[in-house]
Every structure is written in structure tokens, then in C-alpha cells.
N, C-alpha and C positions, 0 to 999 in steps of 0.2 A: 519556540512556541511553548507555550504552560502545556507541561503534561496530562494536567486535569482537562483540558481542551480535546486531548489526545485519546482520552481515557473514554473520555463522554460519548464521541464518536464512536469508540472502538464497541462500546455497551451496546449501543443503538444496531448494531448488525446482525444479521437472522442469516437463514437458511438461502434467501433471496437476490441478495446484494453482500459487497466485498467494498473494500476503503482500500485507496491508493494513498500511500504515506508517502511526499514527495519532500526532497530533500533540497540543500540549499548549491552542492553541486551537481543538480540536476537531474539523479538518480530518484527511481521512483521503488519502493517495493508497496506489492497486494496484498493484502490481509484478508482475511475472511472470520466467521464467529467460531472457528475450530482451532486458530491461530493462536499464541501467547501473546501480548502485551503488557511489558508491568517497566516500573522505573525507580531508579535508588538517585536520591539528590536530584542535577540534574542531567543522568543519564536516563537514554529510552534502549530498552533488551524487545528487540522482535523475534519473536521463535516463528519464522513460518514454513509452509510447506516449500517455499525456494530457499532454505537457508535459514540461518540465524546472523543478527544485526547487531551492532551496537555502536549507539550516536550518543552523542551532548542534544535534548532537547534543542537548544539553538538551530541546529543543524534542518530541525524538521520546519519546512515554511510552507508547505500546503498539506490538507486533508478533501482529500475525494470519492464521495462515497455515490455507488453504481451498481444498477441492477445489473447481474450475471449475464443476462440475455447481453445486453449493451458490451459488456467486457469480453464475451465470446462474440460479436460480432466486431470489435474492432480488433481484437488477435486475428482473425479471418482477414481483414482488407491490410493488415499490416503485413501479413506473409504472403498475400497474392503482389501488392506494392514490391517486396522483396523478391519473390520469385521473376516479376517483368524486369526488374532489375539485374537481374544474374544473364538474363541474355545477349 
């Protein structure tokens, strides 16, 4: 994916909502507007609050961006899902 594509998204983020950077083996990391994103050639550098990242642009093939309420409520049905599962 064009960085500037990555970049544009990344701008558009407030206090509100958070961007899922979905990758091409299937790995996803969250960002939010407190986060680092920047890129040299084309590599992409995430500084977030789960870690620090580094990909080949190629590598990023979705962007998803979500209101926080929505992202706390599917972390909530993913850990009850897991908990009925541990039984």
C-alpha cells in the first residue's frame, strides 16, 4: 500500500477513534492519534502503545478506522468468546 494512503488515514484520527493497520500475514496492529507513524523509502516504523513495528509498505493491505466505543466493545465479546472457550 502507498504510504501517503497510510499517512492520510493516520492524520484523520482524534481523541475518538483508533486505525487498525492490517497486514498481509494477517496480523493486525491499533493505532491511535498519540501513536508514531512515519516511513523511509518503502519501509512503514509504528511506534505504538503495544510495541514498535517495522514492515515494507507492501506488507500493509488494509486500513480500518473505528470508533473506540466499537473497539472496546469488540475486545469485550472477544474475551467472553475466549473465556466460554477455556471451559
Amino acid at each position: 500500500m502507498d504510504l501517503n494512503v497510510v499517512f492520510r488515514y493516520f492524520d484523520t484520527l482524534n481523541d475518538e477513534n483508533a486505525m487498525y493497520i492490517e497486514f498481509g500475514n494477517g496480523g493486525q496492529v491499533l493505532v491511535d492519534n498519540n501513536d508514531i507513524v512515519r516511513g523511509d523509502g518503502d519501509l512503514l516504523e509504528i511506534k505504538s502503545t503495544f510495541g514498535s513495528y517495522i514492515t515494507e509498505s507492501s506488507n500493509v493491505v488494509g486500513l480500518k478506522i473505528l470508533n473506540r466505543v466499537d473497539i472496546m466493545f469488540k475486545a469485550v465479546i472477544e474475551n467472553m468468546v475466549k473465556a466460554e472457550g477455556d471451559d
